[in-house]
N, C-alpha and C positions, 0 to 999 in steps of 0.2 A: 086505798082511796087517795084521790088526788088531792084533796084537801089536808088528809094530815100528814102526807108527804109535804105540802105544802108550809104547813103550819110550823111542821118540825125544820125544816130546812132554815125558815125565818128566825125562828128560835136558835138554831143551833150557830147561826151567820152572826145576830143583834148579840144573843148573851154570851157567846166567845168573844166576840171583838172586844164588848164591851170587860170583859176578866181580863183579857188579855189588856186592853189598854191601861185598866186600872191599875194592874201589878205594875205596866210600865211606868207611868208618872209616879207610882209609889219608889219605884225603885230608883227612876231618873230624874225624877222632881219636872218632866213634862211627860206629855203624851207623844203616842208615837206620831211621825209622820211630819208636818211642817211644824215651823217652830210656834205659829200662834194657830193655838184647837179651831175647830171647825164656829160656825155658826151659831152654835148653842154657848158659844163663851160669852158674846156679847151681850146675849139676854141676861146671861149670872153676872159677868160683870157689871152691867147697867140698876140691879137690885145692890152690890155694893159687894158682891162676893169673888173670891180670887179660882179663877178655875183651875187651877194647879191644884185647889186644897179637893178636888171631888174624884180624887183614885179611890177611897176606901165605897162612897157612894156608886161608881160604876164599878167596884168589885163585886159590889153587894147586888145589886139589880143584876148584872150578868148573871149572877151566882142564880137566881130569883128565875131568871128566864129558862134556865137549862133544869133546875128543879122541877118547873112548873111541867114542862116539857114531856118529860119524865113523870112525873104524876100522870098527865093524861095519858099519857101510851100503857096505865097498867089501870088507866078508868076508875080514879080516885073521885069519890062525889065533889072534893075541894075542887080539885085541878085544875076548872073551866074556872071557876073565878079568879082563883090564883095567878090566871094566864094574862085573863081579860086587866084586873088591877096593876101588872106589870106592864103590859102594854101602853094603856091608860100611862103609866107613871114614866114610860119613855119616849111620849111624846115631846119634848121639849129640847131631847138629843138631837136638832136639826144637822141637816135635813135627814139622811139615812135612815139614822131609828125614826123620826117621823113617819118618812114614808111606808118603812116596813113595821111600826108601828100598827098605824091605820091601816093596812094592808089585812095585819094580822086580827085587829079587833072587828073587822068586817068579815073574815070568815070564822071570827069563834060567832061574831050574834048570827051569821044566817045560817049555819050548820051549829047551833045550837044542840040540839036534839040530839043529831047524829052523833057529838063528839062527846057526850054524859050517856055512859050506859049506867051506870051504877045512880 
């Protein structure tokens, strides 16, 4: 099915990048790629938080996406919520996880049904 081809692919792109980034500013004291994080830094820094300090937070959501992922592909009753709450909660990694955020929480609510057998 094209959807959870779909689904998986997003998942596997959003919560790799995101383990992978997080191991890197764990280990490099930045994240990969240019020297100031993308678009979602200035929203933490503007509440008063240092984005440097959020490698163990996108370790843990990565970690969160590729679980979930995994739960639904063996049709766990959790896994659709699991999926949808992760998603939900990387919303604010602009733009990227945004986009493929919302991407993904709009085909868990309209294939619903289809992705909960259990």
């Amino acid at each position: 099915m094209l959807v959870r081809a779909t689904l998986i692919l997003i998942a596997l792109f959003v919560g790799g990048w995101m383990v992978f980034d997080g191991i890197h500013v764990l280990i490099y004291g930045r994240f990969f790629g240019p020297e100031k994080p993308g678009p979602w830094s200035a929203v933490v820094s503007s509440i008063g938080l240092n984005p440097l300090r959020f490698g163990v937070p996108f370790l843990l959501l990565g970690i969160l996406w590729l679980l979930f992922v995994v739960a639904m592909q063996y049709q766990l009753s959790w896994a659709w919520y699991g999926a949808l709450f992760v998603a939900i909660a990387t919303l604010w990694f602009l733009p990227i996880g945004t986009l493929f955020s919302a991407i993904y929480i709009v085909l868990l609510l309209i294939f619903r049904s289809k992705l909960q057998v259990r």
